[in-house]
C-alpha positions as CSV (number, residue, x, y, z in Angstrom):
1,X,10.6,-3.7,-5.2
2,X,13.1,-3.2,-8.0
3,X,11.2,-5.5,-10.3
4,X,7.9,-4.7,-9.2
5,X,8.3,-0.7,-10.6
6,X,7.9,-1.4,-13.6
7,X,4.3,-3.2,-13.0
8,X,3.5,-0.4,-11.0
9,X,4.7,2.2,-13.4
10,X,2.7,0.8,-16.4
11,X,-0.5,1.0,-14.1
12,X,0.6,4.6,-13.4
13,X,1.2,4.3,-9.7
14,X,3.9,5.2,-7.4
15,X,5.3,2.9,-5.0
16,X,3.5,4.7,-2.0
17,X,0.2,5.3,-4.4
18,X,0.1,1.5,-4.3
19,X,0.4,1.1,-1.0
20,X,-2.5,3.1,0.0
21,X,-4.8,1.0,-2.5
22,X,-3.4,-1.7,-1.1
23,X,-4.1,-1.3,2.3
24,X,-7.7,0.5,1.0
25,X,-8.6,-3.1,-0.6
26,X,-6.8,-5.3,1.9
27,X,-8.1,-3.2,5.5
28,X,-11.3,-1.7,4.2
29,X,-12.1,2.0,4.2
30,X,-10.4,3.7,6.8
31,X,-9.1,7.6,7.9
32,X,-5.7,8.9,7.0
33,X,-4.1,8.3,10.0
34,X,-4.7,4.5,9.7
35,X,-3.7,4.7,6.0
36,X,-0.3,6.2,7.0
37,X,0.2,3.6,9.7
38,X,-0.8,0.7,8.0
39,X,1.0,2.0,4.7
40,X,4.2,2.9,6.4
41,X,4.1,6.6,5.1
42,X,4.2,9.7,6.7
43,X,1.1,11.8,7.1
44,X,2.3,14.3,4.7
45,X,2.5,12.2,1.9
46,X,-0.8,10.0,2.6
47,X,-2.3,13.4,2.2
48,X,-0.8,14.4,-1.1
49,X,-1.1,10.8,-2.8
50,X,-5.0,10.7,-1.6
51,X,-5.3,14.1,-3.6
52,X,-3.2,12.6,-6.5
53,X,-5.7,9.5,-6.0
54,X,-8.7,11.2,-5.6
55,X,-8.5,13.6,-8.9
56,X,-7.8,10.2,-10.8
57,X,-10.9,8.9,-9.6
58,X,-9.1,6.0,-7.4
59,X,-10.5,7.0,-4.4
60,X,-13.5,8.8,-2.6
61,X,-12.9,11.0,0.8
62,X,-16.3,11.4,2.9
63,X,-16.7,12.6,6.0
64,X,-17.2,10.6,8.9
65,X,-20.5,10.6,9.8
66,X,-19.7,10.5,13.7
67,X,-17.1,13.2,13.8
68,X,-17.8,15.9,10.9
69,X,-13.4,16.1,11.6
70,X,-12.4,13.2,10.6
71,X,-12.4,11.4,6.9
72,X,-13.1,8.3,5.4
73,X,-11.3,7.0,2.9
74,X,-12.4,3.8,0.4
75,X,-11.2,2.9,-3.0
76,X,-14.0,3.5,-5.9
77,X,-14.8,0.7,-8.4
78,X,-11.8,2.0,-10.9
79,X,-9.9,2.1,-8.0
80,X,-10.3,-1.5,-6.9
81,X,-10.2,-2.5,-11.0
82,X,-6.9,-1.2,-10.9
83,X,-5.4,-2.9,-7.8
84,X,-6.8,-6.1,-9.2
85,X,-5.2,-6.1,-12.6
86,X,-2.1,-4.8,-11.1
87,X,-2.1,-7.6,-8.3
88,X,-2.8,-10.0,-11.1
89,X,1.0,-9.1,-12.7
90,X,2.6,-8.9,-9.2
91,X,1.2,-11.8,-7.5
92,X,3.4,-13.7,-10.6
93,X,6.7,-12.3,-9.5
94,X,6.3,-12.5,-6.0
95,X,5.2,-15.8,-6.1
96,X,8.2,-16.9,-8.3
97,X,10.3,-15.4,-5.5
98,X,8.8,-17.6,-3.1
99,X,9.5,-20.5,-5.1
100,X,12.9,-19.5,-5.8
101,X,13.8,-19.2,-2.0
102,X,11.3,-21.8,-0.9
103,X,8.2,-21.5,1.3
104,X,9.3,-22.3,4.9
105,X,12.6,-20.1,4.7
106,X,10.0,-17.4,3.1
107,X,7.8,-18.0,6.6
108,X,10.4,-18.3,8.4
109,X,12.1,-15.1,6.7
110,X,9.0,-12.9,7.2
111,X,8.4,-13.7,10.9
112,X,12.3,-12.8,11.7
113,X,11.3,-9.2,9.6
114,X,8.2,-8.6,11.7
115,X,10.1,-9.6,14.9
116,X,13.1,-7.0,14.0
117,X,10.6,-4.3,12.9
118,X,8.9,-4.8,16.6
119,X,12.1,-5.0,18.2
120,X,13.0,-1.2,17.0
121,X,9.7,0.0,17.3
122,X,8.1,0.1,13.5
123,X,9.8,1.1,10.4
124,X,10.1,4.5,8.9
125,X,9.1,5.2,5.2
126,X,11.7,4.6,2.9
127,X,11.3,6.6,-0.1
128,X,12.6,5.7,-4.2
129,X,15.7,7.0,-3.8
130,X,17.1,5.3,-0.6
131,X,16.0,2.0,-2.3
C-alpha cells in the first residue's frame, strides 16, 4: 500500500475510506455489516468512515425498505467519479507490479494468500500504523 497512499491521499481518502468505495462499486449497495466483512474493517470504523463519507457526499444511507432496522448503503454519482479517477492512477502501479513479478507467480501468489487467510479463519484489519 506504501505507494498507493499517496494516490489515495491526493483524492482525499483514507486507506479504509477506499476500501468501502471499493467494495460499494465492486459488490453493489449493501448494509454495514457486509461493508465491514467484505472491507476487512471492524464495525466501528465502517460506521465512522460512512459518516465521514456521507457528509462529503460519497455516499447515500437509506433504509431498507424490508426491515426499517437495517441500512443500505450505495455510492452517489461523486462517489463513483471519484473511485474511477482514483482507480484510473492505481490500476498503473498495480499493474506494473504485476509485470514486475510476472503474472502466473502473481496468480499463483494470490491463491496461496487466500488459502492462508482461510486457513486461520479471515484476517483482522490492519490499521496505518502497523503497516
Amino acid at each position: 500500500m506504501v505507494p498507493l497512499r499517496p494516490i489515495l491521499r491526493d483524492s482525499g481518502l483514507t486507506e479504509q475510506q477506499w476500501r468501502v468505495l471499493r467494495v460499494l462499486l465492486d459488490e453493489g449497495d449493501t448494509n454495514p455489516s457486509g461493508l465491514a466483512e467484505a472491507g476487512l474493517l471492524y464495525a466501528p470504523t465502517v460506521t465512522r468512515i460512512l459518516r465521514e463519507l456521507a457528509d462529503r457526499g460519497l455516499l447515500v444511507r437509506n433504509q431498507d425498505p424490508w426491515d426499517g432496522r437495517r441500512w443500505k448503503i450505495g455510492a452517489t454519482p461523486a462517489g463513483r467519479k471519484l473511485v474511477e479517477q482514483t482507480a484510473k492512477r492505481t490500476s498503473k502501479v498495480l499493474k506494473s507490479y504485476a509485470d514486475q513479478f510476472g503474472p502466473e507467480r502473481l496468480t499463483a501468489l494470490e491463491d496461496e494468500l487466500r488459502a492462508f487467510a482461510a486457513a486461520i479463519g479471515g484476517v483482522r484489519e490492519v490499521s496505518e500504523a502497523e503497516d
